[in-house]
KOLNULUM-269782 format. One record per residue (C-alpha): x, y, z; residue in one letter. Coordinates in nm, 2 decimals. Layout:
<sites>
[site [X; Y; Z]; a]
...
</sites>
This chain:
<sites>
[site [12.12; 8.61; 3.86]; x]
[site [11.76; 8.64; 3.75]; x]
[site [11.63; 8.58; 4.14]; x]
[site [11.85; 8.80; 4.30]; x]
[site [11.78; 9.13; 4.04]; x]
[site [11.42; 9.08; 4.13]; x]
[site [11.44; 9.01; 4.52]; x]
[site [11.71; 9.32; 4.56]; x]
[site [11.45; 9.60; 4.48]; x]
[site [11.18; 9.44; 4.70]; x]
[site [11.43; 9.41; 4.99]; x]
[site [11.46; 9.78; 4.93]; x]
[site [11.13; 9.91; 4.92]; x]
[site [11.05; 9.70; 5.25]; x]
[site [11.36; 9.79; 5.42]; x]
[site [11.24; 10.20; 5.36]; x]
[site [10.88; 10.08; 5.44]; x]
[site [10.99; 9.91; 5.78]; x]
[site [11.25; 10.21; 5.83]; x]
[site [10.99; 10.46; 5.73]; x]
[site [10.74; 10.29; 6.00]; x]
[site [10.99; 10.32; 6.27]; x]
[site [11.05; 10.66; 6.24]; x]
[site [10.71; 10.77; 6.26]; x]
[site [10.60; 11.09; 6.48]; x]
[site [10.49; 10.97; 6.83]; x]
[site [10.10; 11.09; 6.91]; x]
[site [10.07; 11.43; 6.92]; x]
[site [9.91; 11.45; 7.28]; x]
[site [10.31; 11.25; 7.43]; x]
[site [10.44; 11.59; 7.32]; x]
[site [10.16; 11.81; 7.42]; x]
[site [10.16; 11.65; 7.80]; x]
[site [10.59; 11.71; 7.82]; x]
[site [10.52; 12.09; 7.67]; x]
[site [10.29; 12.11; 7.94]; x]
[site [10.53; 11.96; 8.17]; x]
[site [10.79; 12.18; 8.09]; x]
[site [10.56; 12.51; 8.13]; x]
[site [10.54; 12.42; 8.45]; x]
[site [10.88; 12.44; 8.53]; x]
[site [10.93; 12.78; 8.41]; x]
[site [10.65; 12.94; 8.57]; x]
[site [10.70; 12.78; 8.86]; x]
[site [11.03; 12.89; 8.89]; x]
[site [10.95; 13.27; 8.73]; x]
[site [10.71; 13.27; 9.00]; x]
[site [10.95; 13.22; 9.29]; x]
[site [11.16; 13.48; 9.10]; x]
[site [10.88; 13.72; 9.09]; x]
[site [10.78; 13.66; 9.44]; x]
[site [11.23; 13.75; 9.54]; x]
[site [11.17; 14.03; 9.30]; x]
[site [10.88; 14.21; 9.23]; x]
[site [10.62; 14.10; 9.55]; x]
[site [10.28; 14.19; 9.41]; x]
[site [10.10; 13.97; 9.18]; x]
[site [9.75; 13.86; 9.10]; x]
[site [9.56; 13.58; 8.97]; x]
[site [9.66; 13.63; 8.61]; x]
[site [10.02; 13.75; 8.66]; x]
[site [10.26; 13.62; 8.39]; x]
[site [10.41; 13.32; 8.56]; x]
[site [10.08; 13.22; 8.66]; x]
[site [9.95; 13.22; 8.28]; x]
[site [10.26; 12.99; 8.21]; x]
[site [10.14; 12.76; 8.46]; x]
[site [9.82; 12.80; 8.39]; x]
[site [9.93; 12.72; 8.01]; x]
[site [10.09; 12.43; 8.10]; x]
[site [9.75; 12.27; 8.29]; x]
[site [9.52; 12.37; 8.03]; x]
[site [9.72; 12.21; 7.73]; x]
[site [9.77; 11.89; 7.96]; x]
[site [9.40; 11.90; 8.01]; x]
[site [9.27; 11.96; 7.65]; x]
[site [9.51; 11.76; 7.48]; x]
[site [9.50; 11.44; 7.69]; x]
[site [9.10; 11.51; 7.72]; x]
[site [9.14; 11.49; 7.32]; x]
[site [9.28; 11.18; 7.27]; x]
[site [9.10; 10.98; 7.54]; x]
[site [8.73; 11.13; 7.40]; x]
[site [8.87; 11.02; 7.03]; x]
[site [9.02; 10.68; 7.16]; x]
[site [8.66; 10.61; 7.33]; x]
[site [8.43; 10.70; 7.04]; x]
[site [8.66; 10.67; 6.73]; x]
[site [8.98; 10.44; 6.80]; x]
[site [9.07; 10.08; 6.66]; x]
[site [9.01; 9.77; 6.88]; x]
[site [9.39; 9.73; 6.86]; x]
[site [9.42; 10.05; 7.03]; x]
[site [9.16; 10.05; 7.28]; x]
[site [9.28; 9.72; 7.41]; x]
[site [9.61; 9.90; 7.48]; x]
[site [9.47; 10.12; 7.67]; x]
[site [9.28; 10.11; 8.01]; x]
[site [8.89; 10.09; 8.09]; x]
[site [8.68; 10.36; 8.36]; x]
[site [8.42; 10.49; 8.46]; x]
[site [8.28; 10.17; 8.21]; x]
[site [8.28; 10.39; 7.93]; x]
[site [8.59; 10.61; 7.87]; x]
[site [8.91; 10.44; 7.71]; x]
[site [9.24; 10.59; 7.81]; x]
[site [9.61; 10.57; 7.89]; x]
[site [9.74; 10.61; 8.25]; x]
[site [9.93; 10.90; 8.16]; x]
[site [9.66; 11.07; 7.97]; x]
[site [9.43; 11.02; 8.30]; x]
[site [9.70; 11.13; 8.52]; x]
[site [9.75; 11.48; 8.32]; x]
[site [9.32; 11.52; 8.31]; x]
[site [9.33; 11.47; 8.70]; x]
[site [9.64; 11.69; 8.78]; x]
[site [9.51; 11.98; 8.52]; x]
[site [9.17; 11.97; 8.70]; x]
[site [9.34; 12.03; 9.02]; x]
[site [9.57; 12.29; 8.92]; x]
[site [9.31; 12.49; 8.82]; x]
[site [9.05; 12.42; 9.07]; x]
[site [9.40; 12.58; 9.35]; x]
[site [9.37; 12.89; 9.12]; x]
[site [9.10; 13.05; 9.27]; x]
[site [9.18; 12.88; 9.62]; x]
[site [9.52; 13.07; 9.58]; x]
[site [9.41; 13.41; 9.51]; x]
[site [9.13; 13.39; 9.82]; x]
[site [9.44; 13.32; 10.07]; x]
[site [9.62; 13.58; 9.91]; x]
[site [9.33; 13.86; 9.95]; x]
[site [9.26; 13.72; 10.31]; x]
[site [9.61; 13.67; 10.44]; x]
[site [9.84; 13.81; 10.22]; x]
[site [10.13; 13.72; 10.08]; x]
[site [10.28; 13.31; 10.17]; x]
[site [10.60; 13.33; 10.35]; x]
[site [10.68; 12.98; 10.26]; x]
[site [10.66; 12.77; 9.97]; x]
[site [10.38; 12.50; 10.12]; x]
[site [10.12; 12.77; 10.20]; x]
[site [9.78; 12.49; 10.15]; x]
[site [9.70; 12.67; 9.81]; x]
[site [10.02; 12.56; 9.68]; x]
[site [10.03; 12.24; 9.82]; x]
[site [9.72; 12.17; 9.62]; x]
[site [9.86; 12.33; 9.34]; x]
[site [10.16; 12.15; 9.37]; x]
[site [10.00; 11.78; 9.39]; x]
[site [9.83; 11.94; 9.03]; x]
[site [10.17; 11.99; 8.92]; x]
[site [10.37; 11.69; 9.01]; x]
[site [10.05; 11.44; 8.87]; x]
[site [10.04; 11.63; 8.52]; x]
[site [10.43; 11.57; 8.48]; x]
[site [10.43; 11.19; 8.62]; x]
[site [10.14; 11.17; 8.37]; x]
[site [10.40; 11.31; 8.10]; x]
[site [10.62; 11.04; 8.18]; x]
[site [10.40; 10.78; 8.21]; x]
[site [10.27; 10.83; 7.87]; x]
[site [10.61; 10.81; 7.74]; x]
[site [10.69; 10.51; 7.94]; x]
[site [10.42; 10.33; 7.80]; x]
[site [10.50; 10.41; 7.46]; x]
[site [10.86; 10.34; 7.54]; x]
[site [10.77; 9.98; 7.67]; x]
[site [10.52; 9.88; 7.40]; x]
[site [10.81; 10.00; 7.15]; x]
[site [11.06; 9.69; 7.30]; x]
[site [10.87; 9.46; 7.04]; x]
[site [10.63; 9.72; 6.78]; x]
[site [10.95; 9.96; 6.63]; x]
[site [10.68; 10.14; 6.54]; x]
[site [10.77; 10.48; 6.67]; x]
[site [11.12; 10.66; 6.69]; x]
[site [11.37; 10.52; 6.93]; x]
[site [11.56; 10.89; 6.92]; x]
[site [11.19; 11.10; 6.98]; x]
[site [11.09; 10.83; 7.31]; x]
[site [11.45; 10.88; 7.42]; x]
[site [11.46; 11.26; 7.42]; x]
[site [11.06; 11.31; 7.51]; x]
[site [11.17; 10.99; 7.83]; x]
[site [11.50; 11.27; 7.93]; x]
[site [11.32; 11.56; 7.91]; x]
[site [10.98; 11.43; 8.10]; x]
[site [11.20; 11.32; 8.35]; x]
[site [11.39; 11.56; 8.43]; x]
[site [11.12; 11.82; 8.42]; x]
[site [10.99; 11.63; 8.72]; x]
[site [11.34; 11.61; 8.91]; x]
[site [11.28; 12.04; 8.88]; x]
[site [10.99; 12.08; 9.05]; x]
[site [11.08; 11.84; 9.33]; x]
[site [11.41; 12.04; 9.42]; x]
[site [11.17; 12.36; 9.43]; x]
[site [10.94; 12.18; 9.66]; x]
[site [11.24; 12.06; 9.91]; x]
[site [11.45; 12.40; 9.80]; x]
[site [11.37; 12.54; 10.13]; x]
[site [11.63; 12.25; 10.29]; x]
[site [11.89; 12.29; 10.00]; x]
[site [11.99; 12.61; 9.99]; x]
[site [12.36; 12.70; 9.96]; x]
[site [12.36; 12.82; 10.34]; x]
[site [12.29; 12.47; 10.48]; x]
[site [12.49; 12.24; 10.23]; x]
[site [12.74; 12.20; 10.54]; x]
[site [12.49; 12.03; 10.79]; x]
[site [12.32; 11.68; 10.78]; x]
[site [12.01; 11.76; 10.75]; x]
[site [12.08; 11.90; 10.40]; x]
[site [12.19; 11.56; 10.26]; x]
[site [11.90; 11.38; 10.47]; x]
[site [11.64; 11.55; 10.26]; x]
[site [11.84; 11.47; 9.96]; x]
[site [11.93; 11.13; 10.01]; x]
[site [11.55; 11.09; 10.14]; x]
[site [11.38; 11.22; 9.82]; x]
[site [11.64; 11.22; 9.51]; x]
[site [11.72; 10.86; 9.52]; x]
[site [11.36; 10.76; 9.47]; x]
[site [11.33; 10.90; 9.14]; x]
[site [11.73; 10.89; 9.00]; x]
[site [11.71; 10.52; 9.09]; x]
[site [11.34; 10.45; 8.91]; x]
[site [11.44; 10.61; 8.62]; x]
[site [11.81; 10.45; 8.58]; x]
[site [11.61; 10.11; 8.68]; x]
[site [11.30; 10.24; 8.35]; x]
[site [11.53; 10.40; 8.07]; x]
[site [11.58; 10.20; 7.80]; x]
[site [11.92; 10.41; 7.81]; x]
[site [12.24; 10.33; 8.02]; x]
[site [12.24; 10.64; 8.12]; x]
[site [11.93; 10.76; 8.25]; x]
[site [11.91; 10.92; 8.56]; x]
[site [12.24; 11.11; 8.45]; x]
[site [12.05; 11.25; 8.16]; x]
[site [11.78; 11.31; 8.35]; x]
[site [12.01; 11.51; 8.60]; x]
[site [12.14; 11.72; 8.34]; x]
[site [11.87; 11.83; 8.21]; x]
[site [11.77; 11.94; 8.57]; x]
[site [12.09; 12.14; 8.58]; x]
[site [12.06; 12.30; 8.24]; x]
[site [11.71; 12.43; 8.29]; x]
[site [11.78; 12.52; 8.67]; x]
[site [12.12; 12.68; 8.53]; x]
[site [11.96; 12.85; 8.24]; x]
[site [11.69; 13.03; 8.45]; x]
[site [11.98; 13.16; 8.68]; x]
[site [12.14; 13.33; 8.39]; x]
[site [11.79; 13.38; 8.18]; x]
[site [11.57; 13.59; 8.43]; x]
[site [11.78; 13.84; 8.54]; x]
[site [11.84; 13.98; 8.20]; x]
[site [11.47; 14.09; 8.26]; x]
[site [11.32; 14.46; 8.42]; x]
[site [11.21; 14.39; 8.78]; x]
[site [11.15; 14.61; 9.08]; x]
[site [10.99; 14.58; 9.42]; x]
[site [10.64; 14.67; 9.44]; x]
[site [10.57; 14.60; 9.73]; x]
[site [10.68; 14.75; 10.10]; x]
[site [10.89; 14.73; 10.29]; x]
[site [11.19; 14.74; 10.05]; x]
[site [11.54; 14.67; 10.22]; x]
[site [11.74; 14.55; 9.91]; x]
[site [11.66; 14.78; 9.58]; x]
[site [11.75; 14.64; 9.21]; x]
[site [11.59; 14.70; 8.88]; x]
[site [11.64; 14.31; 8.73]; x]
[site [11.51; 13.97; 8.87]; x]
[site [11.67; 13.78; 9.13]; x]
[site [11.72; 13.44; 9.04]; x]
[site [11.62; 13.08; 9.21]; x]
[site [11.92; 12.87; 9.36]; x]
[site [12.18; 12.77; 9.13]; x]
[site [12.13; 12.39; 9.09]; x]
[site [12.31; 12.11; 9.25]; x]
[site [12.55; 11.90; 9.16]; x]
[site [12.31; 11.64; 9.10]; x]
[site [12.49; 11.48; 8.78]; x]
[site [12.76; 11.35; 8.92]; x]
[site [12.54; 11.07; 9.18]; x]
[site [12.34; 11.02; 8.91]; x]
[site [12.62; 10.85; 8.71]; x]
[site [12.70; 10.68; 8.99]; x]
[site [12.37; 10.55; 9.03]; x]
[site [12.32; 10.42; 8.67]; x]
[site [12.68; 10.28; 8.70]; x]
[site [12.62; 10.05; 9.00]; x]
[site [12.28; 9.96; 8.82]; x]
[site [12.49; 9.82; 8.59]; x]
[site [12.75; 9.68; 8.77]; x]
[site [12.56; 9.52; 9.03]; x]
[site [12.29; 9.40; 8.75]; x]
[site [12.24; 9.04; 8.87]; x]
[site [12.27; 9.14; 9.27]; x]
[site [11.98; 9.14; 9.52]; x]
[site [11.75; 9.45; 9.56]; x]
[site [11.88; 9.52; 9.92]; x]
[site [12.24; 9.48; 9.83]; x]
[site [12.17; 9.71; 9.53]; x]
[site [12.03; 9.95; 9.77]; x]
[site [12.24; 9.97; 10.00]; x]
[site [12.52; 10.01; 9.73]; x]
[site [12.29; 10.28; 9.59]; x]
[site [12.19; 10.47; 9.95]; x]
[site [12.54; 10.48; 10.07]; x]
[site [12.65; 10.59; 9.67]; x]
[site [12.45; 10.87; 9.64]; x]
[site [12.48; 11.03; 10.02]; x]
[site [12.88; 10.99; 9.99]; x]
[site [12.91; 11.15; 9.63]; x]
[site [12.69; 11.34; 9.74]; x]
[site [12.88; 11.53; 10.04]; x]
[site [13.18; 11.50; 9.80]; x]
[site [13.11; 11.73; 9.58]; x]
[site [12.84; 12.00; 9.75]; x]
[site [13.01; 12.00; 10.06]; x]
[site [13.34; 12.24; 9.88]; x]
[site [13.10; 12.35; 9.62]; x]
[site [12.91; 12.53; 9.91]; x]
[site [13.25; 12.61; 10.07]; x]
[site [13.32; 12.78; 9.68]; x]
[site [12.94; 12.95; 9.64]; x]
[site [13.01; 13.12; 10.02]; x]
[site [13.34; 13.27; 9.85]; x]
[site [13.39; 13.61; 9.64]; x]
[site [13.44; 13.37; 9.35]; x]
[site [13.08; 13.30; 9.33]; x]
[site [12.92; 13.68; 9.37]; x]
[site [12.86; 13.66; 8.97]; x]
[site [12.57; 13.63; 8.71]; x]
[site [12.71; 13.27; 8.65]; x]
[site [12.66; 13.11; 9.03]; x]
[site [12.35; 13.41; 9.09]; x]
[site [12.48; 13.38; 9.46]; x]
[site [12.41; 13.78; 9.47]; x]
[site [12.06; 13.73; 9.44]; x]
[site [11.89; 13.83; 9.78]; x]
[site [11.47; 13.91; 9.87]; x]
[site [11.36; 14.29; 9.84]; x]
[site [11.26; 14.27; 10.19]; x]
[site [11.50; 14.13; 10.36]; x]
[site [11.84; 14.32; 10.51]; x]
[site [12.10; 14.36; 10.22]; x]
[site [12.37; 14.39; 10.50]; x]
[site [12.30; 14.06; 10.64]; x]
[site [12.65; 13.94; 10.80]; x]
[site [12.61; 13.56; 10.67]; x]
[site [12.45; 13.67; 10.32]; x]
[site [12.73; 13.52; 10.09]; x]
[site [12.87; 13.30; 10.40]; x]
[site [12.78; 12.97; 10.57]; x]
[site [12.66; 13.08; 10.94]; x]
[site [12.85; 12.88; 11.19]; x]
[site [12.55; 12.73; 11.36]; x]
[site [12.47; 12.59; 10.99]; x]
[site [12.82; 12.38; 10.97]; x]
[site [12.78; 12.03; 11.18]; x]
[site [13.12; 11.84; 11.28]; x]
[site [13.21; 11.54; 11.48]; x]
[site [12.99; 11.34; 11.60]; x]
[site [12.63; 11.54; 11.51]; x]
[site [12.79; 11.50; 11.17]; x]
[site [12.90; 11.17; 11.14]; x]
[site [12.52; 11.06; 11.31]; x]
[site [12.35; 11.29; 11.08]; x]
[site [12.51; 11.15; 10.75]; x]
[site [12.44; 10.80; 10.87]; x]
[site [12.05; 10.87; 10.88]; x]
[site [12.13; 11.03; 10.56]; x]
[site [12.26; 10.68; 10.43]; x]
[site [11.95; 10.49; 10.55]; x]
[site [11.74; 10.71; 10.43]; x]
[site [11.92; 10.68; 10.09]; x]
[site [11.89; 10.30; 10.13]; x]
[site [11.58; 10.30; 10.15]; x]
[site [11.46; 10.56; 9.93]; x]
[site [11.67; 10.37; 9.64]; x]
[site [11.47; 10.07; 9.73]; x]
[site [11.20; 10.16; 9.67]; x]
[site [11.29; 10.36; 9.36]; x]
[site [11.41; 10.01; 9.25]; x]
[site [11.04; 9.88; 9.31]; x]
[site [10.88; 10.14; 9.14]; x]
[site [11.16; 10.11; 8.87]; x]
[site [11.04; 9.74; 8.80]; x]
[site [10.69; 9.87; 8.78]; x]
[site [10.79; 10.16; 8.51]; x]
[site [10.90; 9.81; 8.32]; x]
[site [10.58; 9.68; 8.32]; x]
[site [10.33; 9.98; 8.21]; x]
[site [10.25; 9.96; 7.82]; x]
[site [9.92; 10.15; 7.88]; x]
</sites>
C-alpha cells in the first residue's frame, strides 16, 4: 500500500510533464510560412477580382500589398529562424536540419519560402514595367506573373514542407501537438490546391465544364497533388480535407468580395456595377478527393500502377459525375444569385452576351470526340496520380 501511494503521484506529475511536452506550440516561423501562404491566396484572388471589377491598379494597390505581405513575412520569418539555427541552435537541432552554401543551417521548407519570397518580389517591379509599357495583361500567364507565380507556388510548397517535416519527425518525438500539425498540414495544403485552380482557371470555367478538355486539365494537374497528400497525411482523410478547405476559401471569397464598393475605372465600360465581381465558384473537388483517400485505403497493399490506374480512372469519372450537371445547374436561372456568383461578368466585356449564363453549343462535346477526349483525360489522370504517389512516398521521408 506504501509503494503504490508513493509511485501514484510520480505517475501523475510525468504523465502532465509528458502531456504537457506534447502539446507544446510548433516554431513560430511553421505558422508564419502558412499565414504567409494564406495571404497569398486572398490577394491573389482579390486581385483577379479587382482586375473583373475596377481595371486600374498600380504597384502598391491593395491586393498587391496582401501579396506582397504574404512574401515578406515568408522571407523574414524563415530568414529568422535559419540565421538563429546557424549561429545560435543546439547540435540536436542543426543535425535536423540541412547544410548550404557550407555555412547556413536550415530546413527545406524554410529555404523554399527564402527563395520563392525573393522571387516574388524581385516580379514586382518586372510587373509594373509591363504594365506601363503594354498595358494591362489580358490573360492570367502574362511573363510577370509567371514569375510571380513560380514565387508564389515555392513559398506555399515551402509552408508545407515545413510542416511535413515536423509532421514526420513527430511519428517518434510527440513533442509537438498532433491537433496544431494536423490543422497547419490541411490548411498548407489546401492553400496550395487554390492557387493552382487560379493558375489553370482559364480551362475550368463554368462555360467549358461540358467538353473534354475541361476534365483533361483537371485530371492532368489535380491528381498530382490530391493523391501526394492522401499518400503524406498522417490523416485518413487528407486530400478531402484538403479539398474543403479549397472550397471554403474559394466559396467564401465568392460571397465575401462583393459585399465591397467597386467601380470600373477604366474604359471602355460595357457592364456598369458599383460592388466586386467575384472569381469562379469552386468545384466540386471534395467529392474525388474522398474517393481518392478511399481507394488509398482500400487498395493499401496493391501495386503503384494498379493504384493508379484505380486512382486516374477514379478521379476523371467522379469527376464528370458531379460537374458535368453542376454546370448544366450554374448555366440555369437557379444559379444567377450571390450564393453560385454566376452573375459576375468583366466591366468591359458585352453584358448582353447571348451564352453569358449558358453553355455555348460549340463548348458541349458528344459521341465519339467525347468519349476520346475523357479517355486522354483518364491517362492523364493515371499518370498524374502516379506520380503523386511517388512524390507521396517522398513527403514520407522528409524530417528536415
Amino acid at each position: 500500500m506504501t509503494t503504490i501511494a508513493l509511485t501514484q503521484p510520480q505517475a501523475a506529475a510525468e504523465s502532465r510533464a509528458v502531456n504537457a511536452t506534447a502539446t507544446r506550440a510548433l516554431p513560430i516561423y511553421v505558422y508564419a510560412v502558412v499565414f504567409a501562404s494564406f495571404c497569398i491566396c486572398i490577394g491573389l484572388i482579390w486581385d483577379i477580382s479587382w482586375h473583373m471589377s475596377i481595371g486600374r491598379d498600380g504597384l502598391f494597390a491593395p491586393p498587391h500589398m496582401v501579396t506582397y505581405l504574404g512574401a515578406v513575412t515568408s522571407g523574414l520569418f524563415s530568414g529568422y529562424y535559419v540565421l538563429r539555427l546557424t549561429f545560435a541552435g543546439k547540435t540536436a537541432e542543426k543535425q535536423q536540419s540541412i547544410r548550404f552554401w557550407g555555412i547556413f543551417y536550415g530546413s527545406l521548407g524554410a529555404l523554399f519560402c527564402i527563395w520563392g519570397a525573393f522571387t516574388m518580389i524581385t516580379s514586382a517591379p518586372f510587373d509594373d514595367w509591363w504594365h506601363n509599357t503594354f498595358g494591362l495583361d489580358v490573360q492570367i500567364l502574362s511573363p510577370p506573373h509567371t514569375v510571380l507565380l513560380l514565387g508564389m507556388i515555392t513559398i506555399q510548397f515551402g509552408a508545407l514542407v515545413s510542416v511535413m517535416a515536423l509532421q514526420n519527425r513527430e511519428a517518434s518525438a510527440n513533442t509537438y501537438s498532433p491537433k496544431a500539425l494536423a490543422t497547419c498540414f490541411m490548411l498548407s495544403s489546401g492553400f496550395l490546391l487554390v492557387m493552382l485552380f487560379t493558375i489553370a482557371s482559364e480551362y475550368l470555367t463554368r462555360h467549358d465544364m461540358h467538353e473534354s478538355f475541361f476534365y483533361q486539365v483537371a485530371s492532368g494537374l489535380f491528381p498530382l497533388f490530391l493523391v501526394a497528400i492522401s499518400k503524406a497525411s498522417t490523416s485518413k482523410w487528407g486530400a478531402t480535407r484538403m479539398a474543403a478547405v479549397y472550397m471554403v476559401m474559394m466559396a467564401g471569397l465568392v460571397w465575401i468580395l462583393p459585399l465591397f464598393h467597386a467601380e470600373p475605372k477604366l474604359g471602355p465600360v460595357y457592364y456598369h456595377f458599383t460592388h466586386y465581381q467575384p472569381f469562379h465558384f469552386p468545384l466540386l473537388m471534395i467529392f474525388p478527393a474522398l474517393a481518392i483517400d478511399l481507394i488509398n485505403h482500400r487498395l493499401i497493399n496493391q501495386s503503384a500502377i494498379v493504384k493508379a490506374l484505380a486512382l486516374g480512372i477514379t478521379f476523371t469519372l467522379v469527376l464528370l459525375a458531379v460537374q458535368w450537371p453542376f454546370g448544366d445547374f450554374l448555366a440555369s436561372t437557379h444559379a444567377q444569385n450571390w450564393f453560385f456568383g454566376t452573375t459576375s461578368w468583366y466591366f468591359g466585356a458585352d453584358p448582353n452576351y447571348e451564352f453569358r449564363y449558358t453553355i455555348a453549343p460549340w463548348a458541349t462535346d458528344t459521341g465519339v470526340v467525347l468519349v476520346k477526349g475523357l479517355a486522354i483525360a483518364m491517362l492523364l489522370g493515371t499518370l498524374s496520380s502516379w506520380l503523386g504517389l511517388t512524390w507521396g512516398r517522398w513527403m514520407k521521408s522528409v524530417k528536415r
